[in-house]
Structures are given as structure tokens and as C-alpha cells.
N, C-alpha and C positions, 0 to 999 in steps of 0.2 A: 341339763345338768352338766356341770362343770368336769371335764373329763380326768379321771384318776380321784375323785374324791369319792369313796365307800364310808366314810365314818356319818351315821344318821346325824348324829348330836352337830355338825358341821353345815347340815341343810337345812334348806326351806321348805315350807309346805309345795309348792311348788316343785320344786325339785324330786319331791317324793313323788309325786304322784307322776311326774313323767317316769320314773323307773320303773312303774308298777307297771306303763303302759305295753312293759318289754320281760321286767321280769316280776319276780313273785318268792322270792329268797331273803331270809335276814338270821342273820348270826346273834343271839343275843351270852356274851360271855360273862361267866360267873366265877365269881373268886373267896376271897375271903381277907379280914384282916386278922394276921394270927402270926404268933413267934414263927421264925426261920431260924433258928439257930443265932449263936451273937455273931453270924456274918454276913446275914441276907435279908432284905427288906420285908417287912412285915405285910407287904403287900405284893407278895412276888404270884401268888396265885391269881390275883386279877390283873394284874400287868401282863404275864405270861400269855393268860387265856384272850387278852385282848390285843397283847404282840400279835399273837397266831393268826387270832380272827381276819386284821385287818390285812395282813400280808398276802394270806389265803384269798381274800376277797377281793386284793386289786390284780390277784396273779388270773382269777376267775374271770373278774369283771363283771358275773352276773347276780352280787350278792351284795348287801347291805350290811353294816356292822351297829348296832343299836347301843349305847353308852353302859357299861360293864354294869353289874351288880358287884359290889365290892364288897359285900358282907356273907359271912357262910354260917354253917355249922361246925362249930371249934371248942366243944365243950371239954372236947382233950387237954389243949392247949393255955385253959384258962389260969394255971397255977404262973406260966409267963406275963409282965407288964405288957399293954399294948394289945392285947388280945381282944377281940371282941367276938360277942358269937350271938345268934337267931336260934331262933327254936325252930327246928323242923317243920314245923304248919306255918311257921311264919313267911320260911323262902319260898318252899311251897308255895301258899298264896301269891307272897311276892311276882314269882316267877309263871304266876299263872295269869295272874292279871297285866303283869306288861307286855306277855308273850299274845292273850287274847286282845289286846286291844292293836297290837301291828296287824294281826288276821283281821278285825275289822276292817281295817284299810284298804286291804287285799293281798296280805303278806301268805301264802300258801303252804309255804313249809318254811319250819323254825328250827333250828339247830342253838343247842344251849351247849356253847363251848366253855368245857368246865374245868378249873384248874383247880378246885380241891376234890379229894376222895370222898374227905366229908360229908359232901353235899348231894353225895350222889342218889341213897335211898329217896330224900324229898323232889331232887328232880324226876328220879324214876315214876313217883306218884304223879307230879305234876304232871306230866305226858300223857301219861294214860289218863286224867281227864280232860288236859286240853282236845285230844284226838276224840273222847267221847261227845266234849260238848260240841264241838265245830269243825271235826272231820278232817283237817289239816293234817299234813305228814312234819311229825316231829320226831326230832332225836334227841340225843345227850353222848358229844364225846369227851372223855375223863381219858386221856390220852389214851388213845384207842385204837390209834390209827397206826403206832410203830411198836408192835410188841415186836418185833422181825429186832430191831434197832437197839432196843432195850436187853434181848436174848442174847445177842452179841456184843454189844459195847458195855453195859453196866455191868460191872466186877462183883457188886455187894449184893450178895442173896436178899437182905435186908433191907436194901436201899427205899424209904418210904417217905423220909421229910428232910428236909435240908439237908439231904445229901448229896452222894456221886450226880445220882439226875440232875435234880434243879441247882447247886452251884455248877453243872457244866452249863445248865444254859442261861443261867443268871450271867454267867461272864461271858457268853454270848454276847446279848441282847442287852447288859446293863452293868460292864464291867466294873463302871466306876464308882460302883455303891455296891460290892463285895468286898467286907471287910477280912483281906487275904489273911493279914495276922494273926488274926481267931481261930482259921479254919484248923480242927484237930479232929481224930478220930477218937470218936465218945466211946463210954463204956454202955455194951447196951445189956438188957436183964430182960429176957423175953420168959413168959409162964413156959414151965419144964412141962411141954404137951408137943408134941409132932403133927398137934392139929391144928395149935395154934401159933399160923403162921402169919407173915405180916412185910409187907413190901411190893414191888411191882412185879418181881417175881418170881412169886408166889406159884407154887405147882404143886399137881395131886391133893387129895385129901382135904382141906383145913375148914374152920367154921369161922364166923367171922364171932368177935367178941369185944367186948368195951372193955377200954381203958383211959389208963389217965398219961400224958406222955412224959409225966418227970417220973413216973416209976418203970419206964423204960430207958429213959437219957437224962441225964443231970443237965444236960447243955439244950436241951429240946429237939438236937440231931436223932434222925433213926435212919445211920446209913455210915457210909464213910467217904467225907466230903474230901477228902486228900486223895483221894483217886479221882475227883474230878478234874477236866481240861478242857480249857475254851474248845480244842476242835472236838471235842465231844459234841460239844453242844451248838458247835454251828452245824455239827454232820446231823443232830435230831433235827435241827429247826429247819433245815432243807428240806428234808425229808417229813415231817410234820406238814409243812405249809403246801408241796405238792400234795400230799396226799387228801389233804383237808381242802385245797381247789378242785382238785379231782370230785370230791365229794356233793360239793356245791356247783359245778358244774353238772354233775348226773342227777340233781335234785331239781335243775334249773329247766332241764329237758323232759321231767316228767311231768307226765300229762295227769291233773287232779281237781277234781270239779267240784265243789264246797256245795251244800245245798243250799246257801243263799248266795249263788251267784247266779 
């Protein structure tokens, strides 16, 4: 295999199978298409989770990155143009059969790098049957790796969608498709409850609850995207990408024997 290339979608059959002969790692990331606010791409959740992946993977060297799932759960978001969303059995499946069929190969542990919140219930399901039907060590990180980063640098109690986070690291990673103009601090209407809380950081107490996101932001922000700044967002994406090689590196070194091997 050609040296520095981790993206699967870029190899040969061949190619795979000499990786297998060394490792047993593959990242499969999962996103969605869904409003960002009217300054961020509509697809910033799979571009993110597959920025990350690929980064992490050639800093590792001992993982594979499998072509993104680009569709989630966004049943919030649907009152926005552009929006598209899956029903929860659907990614589910989805993500169970792409996930089982790399383990056929001899792919041993899977990590489902996730870039919406959304989608996290049906991945959580998925795991736990992929690990019951075939034994494999699976995860799911839904940025999970820098709440350290997040506790310090993000300003907005609130900050949960096109906000301070993801415009700092949209203008990281993809400055020139953030439309700066736009960026305003919305008005947001959260239910009059102290349990019902809502963002990344989120502490003590709360339940989680459904909604719709234009009756919490006119503009589909939930955060306040004017506090965000590129070095925010290259200081998370450092710090994301080691941590997430680090990760894949200690997945790459443990030892796990599938019952059909």
C-alpha cells in the first residue's frame, strides 16, 4: 500500500488486504445534511467527522478511514431548506451493515466518528448489536475526546449548533465557505425548566427532550457564533486529532479474537 494514503474509498482490493495483514482498525464517520445557521455548510457535520478521522489516521498510521455516511437524524432541523433526515432504524441499519461487512474482512474494531448529536441514540443501539452479533470492539465518539477544551475555551453555556464550536472550527478547516457576514448572535427561547438543559456544556441535573430548532432560534443557530475565532478552532482540532490517534493507536495494540477467526 501506497504510503500516507488512509482514505478506503482511495484503495484497492489489494491494498486492503495488505493492511489487514498488519492492522485491524477503521474509522467509519458519520454526519449529516442539515441547516448550520445562514453561515456554515450544510454539511459541516460530515466533513468535520471525516476532517478528523483522516487526520487522526495518518498521524496513527495504523487505521483505515471508510467514505462518511453523510445523512443523520435531523428531524429538528426540518422546518430549514436543505435539510435532510433518516429515521433512527434507518442509520441504525445503515451503520450496522457497513460497519459488519468491514469486520467480515477482518476489520476488528470500529469506531463511528460522529459529527451530529442527533445520531447518537441509533449509533448507541447499533454497537451493541454489532458487539453482540460478531464480537468486535466498537465505539462511538460524538466529540468526546476534549470536554477538558470545550470547559475552557467555549464561552456559551449554550453553544450546541452553529455556534462558538463549530464556526471556530469551520474557519479552521474550511474558512472559505463561512459566510462571515451573517454571523450574529440569535435570540434563543429555551422551556422555563433548570432541567431542561441543552449544549455541550451541559452540567448537573437535566433530561434530555425533543424539539424543534426554529422554536428555539429564528436563524437555526443555538449558541453564539460571534465568539467564535479560527485559533479556537485550530487549538480543538489539534487537540481532537491527537487525541483521537492516541485512541486508534491503543485499539490497534489490543489484543481481540473474533470467533470466526
Amino acid at each position: 500500500m501506497k504510503a500516507q494514503r488512509f482514505y478506503l474509498g482511495e484503495l484497492t482490493w489489494p491494498d486492503i488486504k495488505d493492511f489487514l495483514s498488519n492492522h485491524d482498525v477503521i474509522v467509519i464517520p458519520v454526519g449529516s445534511c442539515e441547516q448550520h445557521g445562514p453561515h456554515l455548510p450544510l454539511d459541516t457535520d460530515a466533513y468535520n467527522a471525516f476532517w478528523l478521522s483522516l487526520r487522526a489516521a495518518e498521524k496513527s498510521g495504523c487505521a483505515l478511514v471508510a467514505p462518511p455516511i453523510y445523512y443523520g437524524i435531523s428531524f429538528h432541523h426540518m422546518d430549514f431548506p436543505g435539510t435532510a433526515t433518516l429515521y433512527p432504524h434507518t442509520l441504525e441499519q445503515l451503520a450496522y451493515e457497513v460497519a459488519v461487512s468491514f469486520i467480515k474482512h477482518g476489520f476488528k474494531k470500529v469506531v463511528f466518528e460522529n459529527g451530529h448529536g442527533g445520531n447518537i441514540p441509533a449509533l448507541k443501539a447499533t454497537v451493541q448489536r454489532i458487539k453482540a452479533d460478531t464480537g468486535a470492539f466498537v465505539i462511538v465518539d460524538t466529540v468526546s475526546l476534549i470536554p477538558d477544551f470545550i470547559e475552557k475555551f467555549i464561552e456559551t453555556p449554550y453553544d450546541a449548533h452553529a455556534g462558538e464550536f463549530e464556526t471556530s472550527t469551520t474557519l479552521a478547516n474550511r474558512e472559505e465557505l463561512v459566510v462571515t457576514e451573517r454571523i450574529k448572535k440569535p435570540t434563543i427561547t429555551l422551556p422555563k425548566s433548570k432541567y431542561t438543559k441543552i449544549g455541550l456544556k451541559e452540567k448537573g441535573p437535566h433530561v434530555y427532550w425533543g424539539f424543534r430548532t426554529k422554536e428555539i432560534s429564528e436563524t437555526g443557530v443555538i449558541g453564539d457564533p460571534t465568539k467564535a475565532s479560527k485559533e479556537k478552532g485550530e487549538k480543538a482540532w489539534k487537540l481532537a486529532v491527537e487525541r483521537l490517534a492516541e485512541l486508534l493507536t491503543e485499539l490497534d495494540k489490543m489484543e481481540l479474537k473474533l470467533e470466526d477467526d
